[in-house]
C-alpha positions as a Python dict, from the first residue, in 0.01 Angstrom:
ca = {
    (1, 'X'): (0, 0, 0),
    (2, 'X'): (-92, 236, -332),
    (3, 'X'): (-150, 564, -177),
    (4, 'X'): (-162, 724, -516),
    (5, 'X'): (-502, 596, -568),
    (6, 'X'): (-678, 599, -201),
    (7, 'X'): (-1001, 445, -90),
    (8, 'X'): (-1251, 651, -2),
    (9, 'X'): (-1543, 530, 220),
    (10, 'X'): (-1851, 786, 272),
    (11, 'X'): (-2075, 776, 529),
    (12, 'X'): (-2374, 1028, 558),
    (13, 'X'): (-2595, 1221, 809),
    (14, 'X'): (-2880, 1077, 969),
    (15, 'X'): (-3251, 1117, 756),
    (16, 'X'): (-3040, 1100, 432),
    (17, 'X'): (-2887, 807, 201),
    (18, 'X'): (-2563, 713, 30),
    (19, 'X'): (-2624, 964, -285),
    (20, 'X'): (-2578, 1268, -72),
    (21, 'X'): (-2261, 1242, -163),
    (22, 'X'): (-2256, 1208, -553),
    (23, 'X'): (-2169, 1571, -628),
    (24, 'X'): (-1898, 1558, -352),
    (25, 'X'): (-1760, 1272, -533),
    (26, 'X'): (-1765, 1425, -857),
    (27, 'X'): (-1526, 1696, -725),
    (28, 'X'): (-1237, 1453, -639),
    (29, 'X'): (-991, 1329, -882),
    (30, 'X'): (-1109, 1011, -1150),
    (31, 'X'): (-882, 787, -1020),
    (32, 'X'): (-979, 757, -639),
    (33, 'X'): (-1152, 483, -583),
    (34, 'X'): (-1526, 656, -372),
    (35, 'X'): (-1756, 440, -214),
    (36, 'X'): (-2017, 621, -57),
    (37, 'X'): (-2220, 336, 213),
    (38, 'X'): (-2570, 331, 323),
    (39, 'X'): (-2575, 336, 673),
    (40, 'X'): (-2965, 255, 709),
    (41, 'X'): (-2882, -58, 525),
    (42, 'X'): (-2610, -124, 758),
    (43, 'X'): (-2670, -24, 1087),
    (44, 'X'): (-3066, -87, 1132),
    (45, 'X'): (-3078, -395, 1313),
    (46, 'X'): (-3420, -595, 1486),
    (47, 'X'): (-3723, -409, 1604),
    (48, 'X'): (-3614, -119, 1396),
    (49, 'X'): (-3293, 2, 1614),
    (50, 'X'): (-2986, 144, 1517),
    (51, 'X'): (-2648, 49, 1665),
    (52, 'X'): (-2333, 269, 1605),
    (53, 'X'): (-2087, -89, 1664),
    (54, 'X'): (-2317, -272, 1447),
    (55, 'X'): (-2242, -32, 1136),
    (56, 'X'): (-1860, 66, 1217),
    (57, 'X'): (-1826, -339, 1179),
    (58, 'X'): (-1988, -340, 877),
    (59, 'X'): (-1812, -50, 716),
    (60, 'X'): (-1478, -237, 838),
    (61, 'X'): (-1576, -494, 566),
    (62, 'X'): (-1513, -279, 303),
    (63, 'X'): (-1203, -161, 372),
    (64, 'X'): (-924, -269, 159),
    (65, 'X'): (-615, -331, 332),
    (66, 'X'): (-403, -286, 31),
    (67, 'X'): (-475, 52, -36),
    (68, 'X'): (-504, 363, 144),
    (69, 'X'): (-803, 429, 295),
    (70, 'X'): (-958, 708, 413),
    (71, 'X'): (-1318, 695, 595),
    (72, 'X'): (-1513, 1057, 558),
    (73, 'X'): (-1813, 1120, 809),
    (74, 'X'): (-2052, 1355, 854),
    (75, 'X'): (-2321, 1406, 1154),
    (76, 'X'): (-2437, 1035, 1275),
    (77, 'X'): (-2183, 940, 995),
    (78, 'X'): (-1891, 1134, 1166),
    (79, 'X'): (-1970, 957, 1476),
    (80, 'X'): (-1958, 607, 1272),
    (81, 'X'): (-1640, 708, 1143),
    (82, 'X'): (-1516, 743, 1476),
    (83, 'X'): (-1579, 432, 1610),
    (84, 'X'): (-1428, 244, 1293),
    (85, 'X'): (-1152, 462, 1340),
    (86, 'X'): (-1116, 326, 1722),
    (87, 'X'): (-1224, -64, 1599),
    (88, 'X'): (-1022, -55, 1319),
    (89, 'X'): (-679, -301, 1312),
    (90, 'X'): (-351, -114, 1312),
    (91, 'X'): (-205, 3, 970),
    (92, 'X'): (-591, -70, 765),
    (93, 'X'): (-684, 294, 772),
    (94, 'X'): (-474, 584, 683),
    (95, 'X'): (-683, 919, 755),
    (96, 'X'): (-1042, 1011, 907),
    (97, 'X'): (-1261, 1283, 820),
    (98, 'X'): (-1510, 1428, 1079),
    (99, 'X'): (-1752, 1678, 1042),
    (100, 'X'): (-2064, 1809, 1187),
    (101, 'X'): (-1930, 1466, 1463),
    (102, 'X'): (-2075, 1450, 1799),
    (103, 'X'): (-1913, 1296, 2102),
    (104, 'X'): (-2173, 1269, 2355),
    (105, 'X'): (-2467, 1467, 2182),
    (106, 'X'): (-2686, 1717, 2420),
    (107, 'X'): (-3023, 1540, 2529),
    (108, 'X'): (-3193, 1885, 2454),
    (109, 'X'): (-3066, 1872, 2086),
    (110, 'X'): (-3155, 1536, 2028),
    (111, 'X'): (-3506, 1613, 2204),
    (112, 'X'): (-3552, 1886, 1999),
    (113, 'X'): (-3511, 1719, 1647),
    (114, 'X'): (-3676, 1384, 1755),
    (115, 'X'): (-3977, 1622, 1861),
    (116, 'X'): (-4025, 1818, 1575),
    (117, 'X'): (-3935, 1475, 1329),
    (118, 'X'): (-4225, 1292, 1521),
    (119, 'X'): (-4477, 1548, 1351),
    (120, 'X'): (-4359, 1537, 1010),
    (121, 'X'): (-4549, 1371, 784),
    (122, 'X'): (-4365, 1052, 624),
    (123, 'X'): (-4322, 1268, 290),
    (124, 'X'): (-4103, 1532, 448),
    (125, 'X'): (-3817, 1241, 459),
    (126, 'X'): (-3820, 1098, 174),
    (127, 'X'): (-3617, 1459, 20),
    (128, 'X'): (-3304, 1298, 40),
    (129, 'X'): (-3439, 941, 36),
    (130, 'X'): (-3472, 845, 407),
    (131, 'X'): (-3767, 755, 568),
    (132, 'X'): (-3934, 860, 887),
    (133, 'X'): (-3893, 505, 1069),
    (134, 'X'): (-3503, 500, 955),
    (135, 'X'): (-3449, 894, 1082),
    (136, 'X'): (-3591, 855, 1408),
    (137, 'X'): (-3394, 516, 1493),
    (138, 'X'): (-3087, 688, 1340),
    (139, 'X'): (-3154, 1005, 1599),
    (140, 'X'): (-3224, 767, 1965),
    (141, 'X'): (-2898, 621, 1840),
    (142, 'X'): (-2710, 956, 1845),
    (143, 'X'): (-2899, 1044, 2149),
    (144, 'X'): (-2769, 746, 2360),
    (145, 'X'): (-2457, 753, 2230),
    (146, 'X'): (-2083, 875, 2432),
    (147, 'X'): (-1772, 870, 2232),
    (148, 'X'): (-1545, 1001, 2512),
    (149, 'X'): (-1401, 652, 2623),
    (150, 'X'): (-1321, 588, 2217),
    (151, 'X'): (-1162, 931, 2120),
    (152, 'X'): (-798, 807, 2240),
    (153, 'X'): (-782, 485, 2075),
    (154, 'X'): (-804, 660, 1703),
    (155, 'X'): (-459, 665, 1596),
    (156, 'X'): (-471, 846, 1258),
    (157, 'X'): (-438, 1134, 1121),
    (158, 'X'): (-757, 1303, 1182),
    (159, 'X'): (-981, 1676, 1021),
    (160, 'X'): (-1243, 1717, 1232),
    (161, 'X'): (-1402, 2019, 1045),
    (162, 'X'): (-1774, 2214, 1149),
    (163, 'X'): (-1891, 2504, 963),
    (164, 'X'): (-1873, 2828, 1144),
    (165, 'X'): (-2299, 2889, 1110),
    (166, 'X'): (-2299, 2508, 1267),
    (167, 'X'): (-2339, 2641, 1595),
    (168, 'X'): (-2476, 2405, 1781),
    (169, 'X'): (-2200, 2144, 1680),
    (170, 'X'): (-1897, 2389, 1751),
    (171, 'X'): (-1848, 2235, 2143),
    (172, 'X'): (-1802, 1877, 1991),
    (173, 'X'): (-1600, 1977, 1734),
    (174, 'X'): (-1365, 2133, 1956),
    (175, 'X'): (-1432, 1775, 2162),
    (176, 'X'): (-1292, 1577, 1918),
    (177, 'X'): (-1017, 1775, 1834),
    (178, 'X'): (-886, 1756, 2201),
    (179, 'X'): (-978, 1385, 2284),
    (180, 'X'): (-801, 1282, 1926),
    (181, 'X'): (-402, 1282, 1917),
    (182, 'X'): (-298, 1540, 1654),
    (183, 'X'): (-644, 1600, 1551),
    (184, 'X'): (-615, 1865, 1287),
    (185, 'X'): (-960, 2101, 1414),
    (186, 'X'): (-1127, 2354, 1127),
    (187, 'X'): (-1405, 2587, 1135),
    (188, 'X'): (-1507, 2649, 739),
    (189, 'X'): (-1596, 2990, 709),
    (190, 'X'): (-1986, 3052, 629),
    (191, 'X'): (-2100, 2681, 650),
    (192, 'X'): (-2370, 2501, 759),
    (193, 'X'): (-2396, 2157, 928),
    (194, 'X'): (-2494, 2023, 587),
    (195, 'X'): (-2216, 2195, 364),
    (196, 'X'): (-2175, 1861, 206),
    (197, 'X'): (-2512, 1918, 9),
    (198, 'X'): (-2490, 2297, -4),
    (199, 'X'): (-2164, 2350, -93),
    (200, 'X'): (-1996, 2021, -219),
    (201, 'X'): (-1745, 2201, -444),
    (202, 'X'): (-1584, 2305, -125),
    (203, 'X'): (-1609, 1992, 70),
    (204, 'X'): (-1442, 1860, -207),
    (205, 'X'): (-1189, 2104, -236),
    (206, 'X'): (-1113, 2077, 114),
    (207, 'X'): (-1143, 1703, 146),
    (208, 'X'): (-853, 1660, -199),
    (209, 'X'): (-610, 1938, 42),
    (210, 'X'): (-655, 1689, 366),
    (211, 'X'): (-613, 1401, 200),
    (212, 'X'): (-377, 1478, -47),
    (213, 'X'): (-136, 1533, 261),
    (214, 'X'): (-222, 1335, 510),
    (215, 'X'): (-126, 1037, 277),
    (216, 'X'): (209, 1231, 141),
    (217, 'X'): (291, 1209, 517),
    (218, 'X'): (252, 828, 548),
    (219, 'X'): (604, 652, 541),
    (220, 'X'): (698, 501, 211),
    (221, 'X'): (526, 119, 181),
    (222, 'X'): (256, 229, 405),
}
């Protein structure tokens, strides 16, 4: 397995698409191979639901057992990520990157942004290329969702990271860390639940120091 030149499979937030993550990309060194997915492609499925299992499958398509692999989430994406973590067959995925992740999300949080979303107009979603139909499946998704029973079966090394003005997000953060064996848990200093768009420079930077030696850890032919 060529861990010099990893995989690298994005997967974004809920009410956003695949390109979020361009100027993340552009921070990480020219020969890793970045694939950021489109989860509303992915996981939307018949009468305009979303199912979690339904996209973790999918992204397990891309995944290319010969090289190191690394699957980075974020929000709906982090929780994604986990379950392709938990799905994924033994020795196909090398590291997992969670942040902003939710384990079994608050029904007054999810109320809350499913409330005020309902009375957007459909312009208000289309800033990061989303639209209102996609975002609202995306959030009853999140909203039904409970990780606990998956946490233990990721067997990876494992960020989970949440920026320190991400308050609402801090309990699950520290959720994942506990329920995931040798979860690695880190609050970035002054960032949102969106750093990824606000300050990609640092996700990047952050993402290249996790990475960099999680994979430096794996034993040689791995």
């Amino acid at each position: 397995m060529n861990a010099a030149s990893p995989q690298l499979i994005f997967l974004h937030g809920a009410g956003e698409r695949a390109a979020v993550w361009d100027d993340v990309i552009a921070g990480l060194p020219g020969d890793w191979s970045c694939e950021a997915i489109d989860l509303g492609e992915l996981g939307v499925i018949d009468d305009g639901m979303f199912d979690l299992s339904a996209a973790a499958d999918r992204v397990l398509e891309s995944v290319d057992e010969d090289t190191a692999t690394v699957v980075c989430g974020l929000s709906l994406g982090a929780m994604v990520a986990t379950v392709v973590a938990a799905r994924a067959a033994p020795g196909s995925l090398d590291a997992l990157i969670l942040s902003g992740g939710q384990v079994r999300p608050p029904k007054w949080m999810m109320r809350l942004q499913w409330q005020i979303s309902i009375r957007l107009p459909e312009a208000a979603f289309g800033a990061y290329g989303s639209t209102k139909t996609e975002t609202l499946a995306m959030y009853a998704a999140v909203e039904a969702a409970d990780l606990r029973g998956r946490l233990g079966e990721v067997r990876v090394p494992t960020a989970v990271w949440c920026g320190t003005r991400d308050i609402a997000n801090r309990p699950a953060a520290r959720q994942l860390a506990e329920g995931i064996d040798g979860a690695e848990l880190r609050f970035v200093p002054g960032m949102g639940h969106d750093w990824h768009r606000s300050h990609p420079a640092a996700f990047a930077a952050h993402l290249r120091e996790f990475v960099t030696a999680a994979l430096a850890r794996k034993p040689r032919g791995r």
